[in-house]
C-alpha positions as CSV (number, residue, x, y, z in Angstrom):
1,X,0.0,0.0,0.0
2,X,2.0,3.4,-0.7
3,X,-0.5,7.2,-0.7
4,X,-1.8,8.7,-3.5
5,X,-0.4,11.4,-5.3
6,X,-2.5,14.6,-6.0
7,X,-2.7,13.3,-9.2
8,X,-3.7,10.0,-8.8
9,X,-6.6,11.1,-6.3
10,X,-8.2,13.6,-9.0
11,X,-8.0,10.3,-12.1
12,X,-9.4,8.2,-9.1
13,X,-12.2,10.7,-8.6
14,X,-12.8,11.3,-12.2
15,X,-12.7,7.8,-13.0
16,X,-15.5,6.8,-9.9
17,X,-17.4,9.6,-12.2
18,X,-17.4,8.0,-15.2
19,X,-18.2,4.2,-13.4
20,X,-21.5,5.7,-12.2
21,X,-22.6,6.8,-15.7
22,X,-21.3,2.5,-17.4
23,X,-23.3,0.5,-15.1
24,X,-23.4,-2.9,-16.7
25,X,-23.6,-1.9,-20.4
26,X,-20.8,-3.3,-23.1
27,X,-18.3,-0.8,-23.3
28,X,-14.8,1.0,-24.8
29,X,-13.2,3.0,-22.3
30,X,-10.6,5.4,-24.0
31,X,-8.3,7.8,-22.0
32,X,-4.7,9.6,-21.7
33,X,-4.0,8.7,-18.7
34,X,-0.9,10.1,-18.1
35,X,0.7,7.5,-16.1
36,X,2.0,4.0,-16.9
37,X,0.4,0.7,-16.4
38,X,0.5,0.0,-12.3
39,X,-0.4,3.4,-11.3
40,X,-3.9,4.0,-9.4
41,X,-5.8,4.7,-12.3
42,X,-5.4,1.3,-14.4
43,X,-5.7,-0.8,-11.1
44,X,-9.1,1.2,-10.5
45,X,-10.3,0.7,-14.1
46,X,-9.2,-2.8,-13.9
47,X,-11.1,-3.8,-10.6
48,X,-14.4,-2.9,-12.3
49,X,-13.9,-5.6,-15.0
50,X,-12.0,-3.7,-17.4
51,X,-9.5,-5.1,-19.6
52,X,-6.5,-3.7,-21.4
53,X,-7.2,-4.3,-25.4
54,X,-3.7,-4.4,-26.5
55,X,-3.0,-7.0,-23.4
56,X,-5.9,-9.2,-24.9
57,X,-4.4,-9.0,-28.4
58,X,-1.1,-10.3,-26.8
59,X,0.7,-6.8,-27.6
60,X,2.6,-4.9,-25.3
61,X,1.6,-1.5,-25.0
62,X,4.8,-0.5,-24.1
63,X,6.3,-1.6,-27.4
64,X,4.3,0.7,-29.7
65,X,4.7,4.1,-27.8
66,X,2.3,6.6,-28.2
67,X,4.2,9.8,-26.9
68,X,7.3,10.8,-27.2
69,X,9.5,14.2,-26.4
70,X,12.8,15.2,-25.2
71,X,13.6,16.1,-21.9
72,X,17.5,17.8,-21.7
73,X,18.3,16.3,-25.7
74,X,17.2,13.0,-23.9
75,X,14.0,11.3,-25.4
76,X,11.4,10.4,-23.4
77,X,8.7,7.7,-24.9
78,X,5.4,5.6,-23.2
79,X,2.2,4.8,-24.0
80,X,-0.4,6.8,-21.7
81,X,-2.8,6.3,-24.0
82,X,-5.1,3.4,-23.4
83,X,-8.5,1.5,-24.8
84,X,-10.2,-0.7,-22.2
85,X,-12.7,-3.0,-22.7
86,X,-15.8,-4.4,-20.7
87,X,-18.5,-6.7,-23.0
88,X,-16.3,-6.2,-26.2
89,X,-14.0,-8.2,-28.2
90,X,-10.6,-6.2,-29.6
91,X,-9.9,-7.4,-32.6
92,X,-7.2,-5.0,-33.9
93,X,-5.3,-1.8,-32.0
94,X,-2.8,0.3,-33.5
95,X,-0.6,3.3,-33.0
96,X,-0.9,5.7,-35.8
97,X,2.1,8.1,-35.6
98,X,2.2,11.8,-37.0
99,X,0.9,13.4,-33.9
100,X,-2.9,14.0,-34.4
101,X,-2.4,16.1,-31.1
102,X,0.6,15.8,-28.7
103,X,0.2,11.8,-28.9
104,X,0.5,9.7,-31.7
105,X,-3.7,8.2,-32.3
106,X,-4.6,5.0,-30.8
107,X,-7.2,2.7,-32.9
108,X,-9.0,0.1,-32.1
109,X,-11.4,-1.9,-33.8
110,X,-14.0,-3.9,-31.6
111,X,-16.7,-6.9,-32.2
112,X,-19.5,-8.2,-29.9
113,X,-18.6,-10.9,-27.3
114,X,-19.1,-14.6,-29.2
């Protein structure tokens, strides 16, 4: 058990936001957000029954960055942008670079369960 960060407390309360307006409907959860996986807000999104889509497909999201800049001439690359699924088959997610805003575009294509 370690504290919450400022940070962390605000994702958790946004995130407790959107839970209330899911309920128990199939659905794609997509968000920057900002941290890595292991941080509060994937372990919150992942105790309601949430699952990574690139995970599912086998991929490693931290293979296929999605944001990158320099720090000091020193390059700094992750993936803080995520698709999470609940009720929903991923069939296919990508990283589309060329910066669409300050990340690189994450796709995902998605199927009813079978």
């Amino acid at each position: 058990w370690r504290k919450l960060s400022a940070l962390e407390r605000v994702q958790d309360s946004e995130l407790e936001q959107v839970r209330a307006l899911l309920r128990d409907v199939p659905t794609l959860l997509v968000g920057d957000l900002n941290v890595p996986p292991g941080f509060a807000a994937h372990t919150t999104v992942a105790s309601w029954d949430f699952e990574n889509a690139s995970v599912q497909l086998g991929v490693d999201p931290g293979q296929h960055p999605s944001f990158s800049v320099r720090v000091g001439g020193v390059p700094i690359r992750g993936r803080p942008d995520f698709l999470y699924t609940r009720g929903l088959e991923p069939r296919a997610v990508r990283v589309f670079e060329g910066h669409p805003s300050d990340h690189d575009g994450v796709v995902g294509v998605f199927g009813a369960l079978r």
